[in-house]
C-alpha positions as a printed NumPy array, in Angstrom:
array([[ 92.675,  98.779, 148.542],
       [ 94.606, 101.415, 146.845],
       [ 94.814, 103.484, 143.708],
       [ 98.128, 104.071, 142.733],
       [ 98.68 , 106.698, 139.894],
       [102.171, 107.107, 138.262],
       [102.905, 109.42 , 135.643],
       [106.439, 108.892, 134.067],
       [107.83 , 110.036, 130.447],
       [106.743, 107.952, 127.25 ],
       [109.878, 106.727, 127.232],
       [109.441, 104.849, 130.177],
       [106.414, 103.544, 129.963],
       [106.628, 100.56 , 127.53 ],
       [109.291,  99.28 , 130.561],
       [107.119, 100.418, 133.055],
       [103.901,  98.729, 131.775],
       [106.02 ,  95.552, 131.364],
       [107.651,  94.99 , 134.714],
       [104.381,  95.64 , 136.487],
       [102.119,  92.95 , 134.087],
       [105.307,  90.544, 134.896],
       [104.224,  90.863, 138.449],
       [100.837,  90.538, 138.02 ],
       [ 99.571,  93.562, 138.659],
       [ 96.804,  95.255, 136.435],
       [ 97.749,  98.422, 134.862],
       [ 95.324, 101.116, 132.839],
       [ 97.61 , 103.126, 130.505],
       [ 96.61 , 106.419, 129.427],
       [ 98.555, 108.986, 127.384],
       [ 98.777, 112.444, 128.997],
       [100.324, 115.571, 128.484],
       [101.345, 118.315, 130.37 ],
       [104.473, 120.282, 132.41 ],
       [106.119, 123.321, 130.746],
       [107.402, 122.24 , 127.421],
       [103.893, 119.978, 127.086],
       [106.036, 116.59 , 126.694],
       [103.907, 113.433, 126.58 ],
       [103.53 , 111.647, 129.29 ],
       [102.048, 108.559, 130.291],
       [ 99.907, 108.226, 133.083],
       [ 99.44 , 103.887, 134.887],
       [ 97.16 , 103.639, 137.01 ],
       [ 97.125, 100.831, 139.206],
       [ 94.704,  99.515, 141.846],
       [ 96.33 ,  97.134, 144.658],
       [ 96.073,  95.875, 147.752],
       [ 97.653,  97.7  , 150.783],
       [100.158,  94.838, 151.104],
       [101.477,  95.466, 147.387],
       [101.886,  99.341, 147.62 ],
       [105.901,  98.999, 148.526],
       [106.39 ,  96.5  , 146.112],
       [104.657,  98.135, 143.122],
       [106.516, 101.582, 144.026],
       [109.69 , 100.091, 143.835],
       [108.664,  98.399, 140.371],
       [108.014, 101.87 , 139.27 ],
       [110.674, 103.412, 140.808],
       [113.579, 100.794, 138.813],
       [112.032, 100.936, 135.686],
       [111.155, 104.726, 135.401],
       [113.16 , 107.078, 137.423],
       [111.595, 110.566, 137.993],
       [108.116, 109.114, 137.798],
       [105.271, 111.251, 140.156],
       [103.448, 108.973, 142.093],
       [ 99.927, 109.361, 143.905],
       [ 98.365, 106.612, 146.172],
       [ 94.737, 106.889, 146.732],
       [ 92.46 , 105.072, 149.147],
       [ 89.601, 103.325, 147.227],
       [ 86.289, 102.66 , 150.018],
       [ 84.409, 101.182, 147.861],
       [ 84.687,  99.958, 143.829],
       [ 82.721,  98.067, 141.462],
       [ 83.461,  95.755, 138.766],
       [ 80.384,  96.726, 136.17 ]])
């Protein structure tokens, strides 16, 4: 299983949060902020199986160009 973390501009993420929940995919939304001119951001993090990574990247990738994204490996989780 994987962590992906994708941090895009605001004004992506209403899109961004929506095309991913479409798919089925779980999504944590937290507001961020950071870079030069301290912009908001929006940070989604998303855990999925290996199988999914492609998929979910290129979900991100149409609905919120210029996104950063980090892919984590998870070894062990637990649903509390």
């Amino acid at each position: 299983m994987k962590l992906l973390i994708f941090v895009t501009e605001d004004a992506h993420a209403d899109t961004t949060v929506d095309a991913l929940v479409e798919q089925s995919l779980r999504v944590t939304r937290l507001a961020t902020t950071g870079g030069f001119l301290r912009r908001g951001n929006t940070t989604l993090l998303v855990g999925v199986e290996d199988n999914q990574i492609e998929r979910t990247i290129g979900i991100v990738k149409k609905s919120a160009p210029g996104a950063l994204a980090l892919a984590m490996d998870l070894e062990r989780y637990e649903r509390l």
